[in-house]
RONUTI-744743 format. One record per residue (C-alpha): x, y, z. Coordinates in pm, whole numbers, plus 50000, padded with zeros to 5 digits. Each point is the difference from the previous one (the first is absolute). Layout:
BEGIN
XYZ ...
! end
This chain:
BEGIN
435027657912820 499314994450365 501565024450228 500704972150289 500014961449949 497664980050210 503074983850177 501295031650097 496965008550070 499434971150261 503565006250134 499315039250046 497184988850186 501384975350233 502845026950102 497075020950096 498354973850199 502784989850169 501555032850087 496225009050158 500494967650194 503095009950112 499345033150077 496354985850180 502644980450241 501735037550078 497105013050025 499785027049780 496985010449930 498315010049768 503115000149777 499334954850017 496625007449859 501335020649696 502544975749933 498044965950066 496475017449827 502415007349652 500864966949981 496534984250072 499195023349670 502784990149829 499254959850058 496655009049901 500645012149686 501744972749927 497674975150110 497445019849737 502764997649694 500644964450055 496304988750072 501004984050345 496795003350236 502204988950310 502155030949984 496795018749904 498384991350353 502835000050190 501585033549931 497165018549871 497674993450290 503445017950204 499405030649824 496615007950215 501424992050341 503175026149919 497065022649891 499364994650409 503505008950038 499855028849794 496685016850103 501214989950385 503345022949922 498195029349795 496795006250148 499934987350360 503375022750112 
! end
């Protein structure tokens, strides 16, 4: 029995995006990152369950440049 359904999934992850959009535009950072990075992983995952290369590439070649944004915030300070 899967814990989470891919749709919810995808919609989980969108709310994340979004909110790290929003929260980009108010400029709070690194809180965007967090947000925006979870659902780039989320969308990920989900482009891995349902086989779709485009999601694949776009959101899982986001997860290195947060990696940027995380290293940036943790080890440059």
């Amino acid at each position: 029995m899967n814990i989470i359904s891919l749709k919810q999934l995808k919609w989980i992850s969108t709310v994340f995006i979004l909110f790290g959009i929003f929260l980009t535009n108010l400029n709070f950072y690194p809180l965007n990152i967090f947000s925006h990075g979870l659902g780039a992983i989320g969308w990920s995952i989900a482009g891995y369950i349902s086989k779709d290369k485009a999601l694949i590439a776009n959101f899982g070649l986001q997860i290195p440049l947060f990696m940027i944004g995380y290293y940036n915030y943790f080890l440059l300070q």
